[in-house]
N, C-alpha and C positions, 0 to 999 in steps of 0.2 A: 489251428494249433492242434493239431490231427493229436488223442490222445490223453489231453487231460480234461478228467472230469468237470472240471472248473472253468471250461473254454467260453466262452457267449456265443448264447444262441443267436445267429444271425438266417434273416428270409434272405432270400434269391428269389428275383424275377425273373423268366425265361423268355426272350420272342421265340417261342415255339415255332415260329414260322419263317424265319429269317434266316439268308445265306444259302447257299446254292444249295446243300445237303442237309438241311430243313425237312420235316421235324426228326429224324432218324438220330443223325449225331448230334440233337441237342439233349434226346434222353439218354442217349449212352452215354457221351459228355458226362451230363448231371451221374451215374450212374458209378462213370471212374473217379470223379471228382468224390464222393462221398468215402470212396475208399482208404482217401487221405486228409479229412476234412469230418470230424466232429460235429454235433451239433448244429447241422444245417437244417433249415427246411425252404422247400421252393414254391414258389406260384407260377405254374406255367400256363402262360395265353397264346390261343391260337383254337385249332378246329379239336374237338373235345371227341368224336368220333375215332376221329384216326388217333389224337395223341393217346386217349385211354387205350387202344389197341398196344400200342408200343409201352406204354408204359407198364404193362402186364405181363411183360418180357424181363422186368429189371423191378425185381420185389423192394429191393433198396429204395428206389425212387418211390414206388408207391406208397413208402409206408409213410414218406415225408412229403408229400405233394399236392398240393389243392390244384386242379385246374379251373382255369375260368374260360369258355366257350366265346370264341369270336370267328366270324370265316373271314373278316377284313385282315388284310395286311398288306405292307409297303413293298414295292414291288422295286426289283433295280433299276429299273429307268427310272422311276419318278425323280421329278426335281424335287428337291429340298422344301419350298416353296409350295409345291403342288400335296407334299404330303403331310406338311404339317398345318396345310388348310382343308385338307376333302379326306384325310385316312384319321379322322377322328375317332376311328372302334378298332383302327390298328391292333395287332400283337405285341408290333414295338411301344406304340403309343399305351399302351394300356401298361407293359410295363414299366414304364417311366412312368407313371402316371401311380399306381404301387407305389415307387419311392417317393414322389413327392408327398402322396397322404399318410405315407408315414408308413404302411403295410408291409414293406420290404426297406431292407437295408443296404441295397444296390441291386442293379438289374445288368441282364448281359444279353448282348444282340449280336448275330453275325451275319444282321443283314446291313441295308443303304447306308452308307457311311455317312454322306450332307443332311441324309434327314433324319439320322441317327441325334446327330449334333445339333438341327435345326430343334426338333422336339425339342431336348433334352434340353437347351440354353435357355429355349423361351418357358417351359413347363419348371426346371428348377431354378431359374435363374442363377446368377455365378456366385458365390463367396464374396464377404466383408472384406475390399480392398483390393479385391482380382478385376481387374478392367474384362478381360479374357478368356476363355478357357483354353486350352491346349491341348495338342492328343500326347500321351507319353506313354512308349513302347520300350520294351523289353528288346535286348541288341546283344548278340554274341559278342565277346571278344576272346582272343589269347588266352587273359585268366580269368575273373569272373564275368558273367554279362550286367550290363550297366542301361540306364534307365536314358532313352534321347527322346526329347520334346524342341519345339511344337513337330509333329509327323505331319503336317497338312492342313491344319485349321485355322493358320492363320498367316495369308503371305504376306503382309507385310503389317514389319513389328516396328516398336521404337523400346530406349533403352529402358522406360518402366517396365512392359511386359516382358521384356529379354530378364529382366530384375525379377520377375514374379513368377517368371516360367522356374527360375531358378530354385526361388524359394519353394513350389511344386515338387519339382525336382530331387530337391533334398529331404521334402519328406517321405514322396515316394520312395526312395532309395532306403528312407530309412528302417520304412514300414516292408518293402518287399523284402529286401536285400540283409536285414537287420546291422544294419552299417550305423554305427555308432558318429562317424566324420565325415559321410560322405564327400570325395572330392568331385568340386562342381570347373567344368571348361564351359568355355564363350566360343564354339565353333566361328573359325574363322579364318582368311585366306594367308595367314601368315602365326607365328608366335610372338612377336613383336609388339609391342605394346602401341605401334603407331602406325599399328597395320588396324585396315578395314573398315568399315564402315562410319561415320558418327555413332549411328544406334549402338552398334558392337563397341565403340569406343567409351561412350558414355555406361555404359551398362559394366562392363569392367570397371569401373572408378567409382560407379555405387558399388558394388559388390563388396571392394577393395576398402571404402569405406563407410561399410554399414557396421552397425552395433550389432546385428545378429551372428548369431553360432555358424558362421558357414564358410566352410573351408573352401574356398573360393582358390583352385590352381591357375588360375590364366585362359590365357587364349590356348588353341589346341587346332591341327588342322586337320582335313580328310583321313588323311591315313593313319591321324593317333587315336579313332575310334576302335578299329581292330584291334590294335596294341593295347587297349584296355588300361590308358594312362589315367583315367578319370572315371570316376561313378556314375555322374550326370551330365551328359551332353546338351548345351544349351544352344538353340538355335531357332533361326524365325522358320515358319512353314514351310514357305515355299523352297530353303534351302534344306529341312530336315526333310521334306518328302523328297527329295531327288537325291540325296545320301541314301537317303531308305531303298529307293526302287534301283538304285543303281548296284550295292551292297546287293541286294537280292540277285540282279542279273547276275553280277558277277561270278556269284556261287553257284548258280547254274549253273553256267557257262565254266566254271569247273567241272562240276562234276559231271558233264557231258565230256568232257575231254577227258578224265579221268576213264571213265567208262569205254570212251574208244581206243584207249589206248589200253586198260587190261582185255579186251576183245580183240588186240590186232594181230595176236601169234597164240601158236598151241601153248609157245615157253609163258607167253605174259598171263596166258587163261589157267596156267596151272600155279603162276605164280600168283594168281589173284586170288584160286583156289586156297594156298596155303596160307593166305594174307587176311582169310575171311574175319578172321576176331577182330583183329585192328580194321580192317574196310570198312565192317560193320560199326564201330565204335567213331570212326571217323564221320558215317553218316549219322549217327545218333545228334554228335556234336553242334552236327547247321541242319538237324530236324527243325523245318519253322514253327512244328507244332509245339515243339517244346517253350518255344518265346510268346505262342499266342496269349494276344489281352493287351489290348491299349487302352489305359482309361481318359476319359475326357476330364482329366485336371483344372480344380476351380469350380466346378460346380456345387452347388450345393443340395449335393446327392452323389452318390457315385455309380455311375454310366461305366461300363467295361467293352467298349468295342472289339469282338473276334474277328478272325479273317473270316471273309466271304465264303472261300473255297476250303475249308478247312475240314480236319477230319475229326471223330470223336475224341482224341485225345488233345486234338489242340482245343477244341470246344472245353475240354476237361480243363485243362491250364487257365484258358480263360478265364473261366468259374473258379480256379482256384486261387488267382487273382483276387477276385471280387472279393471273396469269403474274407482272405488277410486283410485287405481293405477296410471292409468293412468291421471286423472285429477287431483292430487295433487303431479304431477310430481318426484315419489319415486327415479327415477335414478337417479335425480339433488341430492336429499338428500344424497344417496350415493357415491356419485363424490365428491361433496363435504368436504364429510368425510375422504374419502380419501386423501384428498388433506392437509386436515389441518391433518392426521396421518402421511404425508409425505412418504407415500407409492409409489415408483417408478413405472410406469406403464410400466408392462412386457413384454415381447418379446412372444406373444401368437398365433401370427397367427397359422392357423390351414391350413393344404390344403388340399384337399378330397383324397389323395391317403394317406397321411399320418393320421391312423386311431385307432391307439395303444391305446389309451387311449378313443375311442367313443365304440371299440369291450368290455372295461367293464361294457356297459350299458347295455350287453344284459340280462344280469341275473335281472335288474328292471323289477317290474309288479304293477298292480293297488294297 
């Protein structure tokens, strides 16, 4: 809440080390992200050599930054598996590791995504009455962008967690978006209420009738995420990450076409010329950096996953994610919802040998 004196102070964790443009655009990241962001201070982990170099470029950062020295960190191939049993002095691991003792108030990584999530679920374990956690990302549409989970973390769902992605969902929305009603859709291959799955079938009819505050629209199908009919798009992993990667191609695959088609004549190149304001404002529009930040919903902590390949300003977004996150206290909201949905809090513990369910994060990527 860029601007009033009265904001909370909240810490940032950084993996200094993580993501393909590591550690460069995580301090300049951290750097724009202060520009519009109050009261922050960060811990950044990783090699203390080279980040002190970089960070001496961006007096902002330094005057608010403790680094901690480590030269471990998780590398992209590793399995899930592999790195949250042998990257014990990680960059990522150490800052999750901050959130949980309590040192920071959320941590943000743009590196491994399965061992981003593997750490994170067995180190913080999940929220009072969340079976789950879920990845929930930031999605352009027509009018405002709207919040869709699960992204990947979990392919196959039944109608409780569809029910608690939800309740995630609407409080993310409520805390990024400051949506007062958020309207929540049950992605699915029809709008018909006798369409789709059991799980999707079942999860509309809690939704429909639960006692909590939630504006619950219906089923919604592929193409009424662009059209930007709903707030929260609910859905199980493995069909929210193949909406997500497909959405992506297909914007590309515009804007290659676009591209070849104002390069195909002197009239189009002059006409693209004259077009530049609006061209440029078009690309600003489906900049992905502008969306970057998926948090992992349900934890108890908040984890902010960046893209892999992203640039300082989407690193920046990221981080400024986390910040709102964490200073309008998103997990109370969820807790709370919980509690008035009278959902029983699980029997979840996790232990690191016991790993069944962390080995199906190896197949997530950026």
């Amino acid at each position: 809440m860029s601007g009033n004196l009265f904001s909370k102070r909240v810490t940032i964790a950084l993996d200094g080390m993580g993501g393909d443009n590591a550690p460069e655009i995580v301090v300049e990241g951290a750097s724009l992200a202060l520009k519009n962001h109050d009261n922050v201070r960060f811990i950044i982990f990783g090699d203390k050599k080279v980040l002190r170099h970089l960070i001496e470029q961006y007096p902002n950062v330094r005057d608010v930054t403790k680094l901690v020295h480590t030269d471990e960190m998780v590398l992209d191939d590793d399995k899930p598996s592999y790195a949250l049993r042998r990257r014990n002095n990680s960059s990522m691991r150490l800052a999750i590791k901050a959130v949980r003792n309590g040192e920071a108030d959320g941590a943000v990584s743009a590196g491994n995504t399965g061992a981003l999530m593997a750490i994170s679920k067995v180190m913080l374990r999940t929220l009072p009455g969340i079976e789950r956690p879920a990845i929930g990302g930031i999605i352009p549409t027509k009018g405002e962008p709207c919040v869709m989970l699960d992204l990947g973390a979990n392919v196959n769902c039944d109608a409780d967690n569809l029910f608690e992605f939800s309740v995630m969902g609407d409080a993310f929305s409520r805390v990024i978006f400051q949506k007062e009603n958020p309207s929540i859709g049950l992605l699915n291959i029809g709008t018909e209420e006798v369409k789709g799955n059991e799980a999707v079938k079942a999860a509309a009819n809690m939704l429909r009738e639960s006692d909590l505050d939630l504006n619950f629209y219906g089923h919604i199908e592929g193409d009424d995420i662009g059209e930007g009919i709903v707030d929260v798009v609910v859905t199980d992993g493995f069909t929210g990450n193949v909406a997500l990667k497909t959405a992506e191609g297909t914007a590309k695959m515009f804007s290659h076409f676009l591209k070849d088609a104002l390069k195909s004549s002197p009239i189009a190149m002059t006409g693209a010329l004259l077009a530049r304001t609006s061209l440029q404002k078009f690309k600003d529009r489906l900049n992905p950096s502008l969306y970057n930040g998926a948090m992992f919903l349900g934890l108890n902590g908040i984890v902010v996953k960046s893209h892999g390949g992203t640039d300082a300003l989407g690193f920046a977004n990221a981080v400024g994610v986390t910040i709102e996150l964490a200073k309008n206290d998103i997990n109370k909201h969820i807790v709370n919802e919980m509690i008035q949905s009278g959902h029983i809090p699980p029997e979840d513990d996790i232990e690191l040998d016991d790993l069944d369910d962390i080995e199906d994060l190896d197949d997530l990527d950026d």
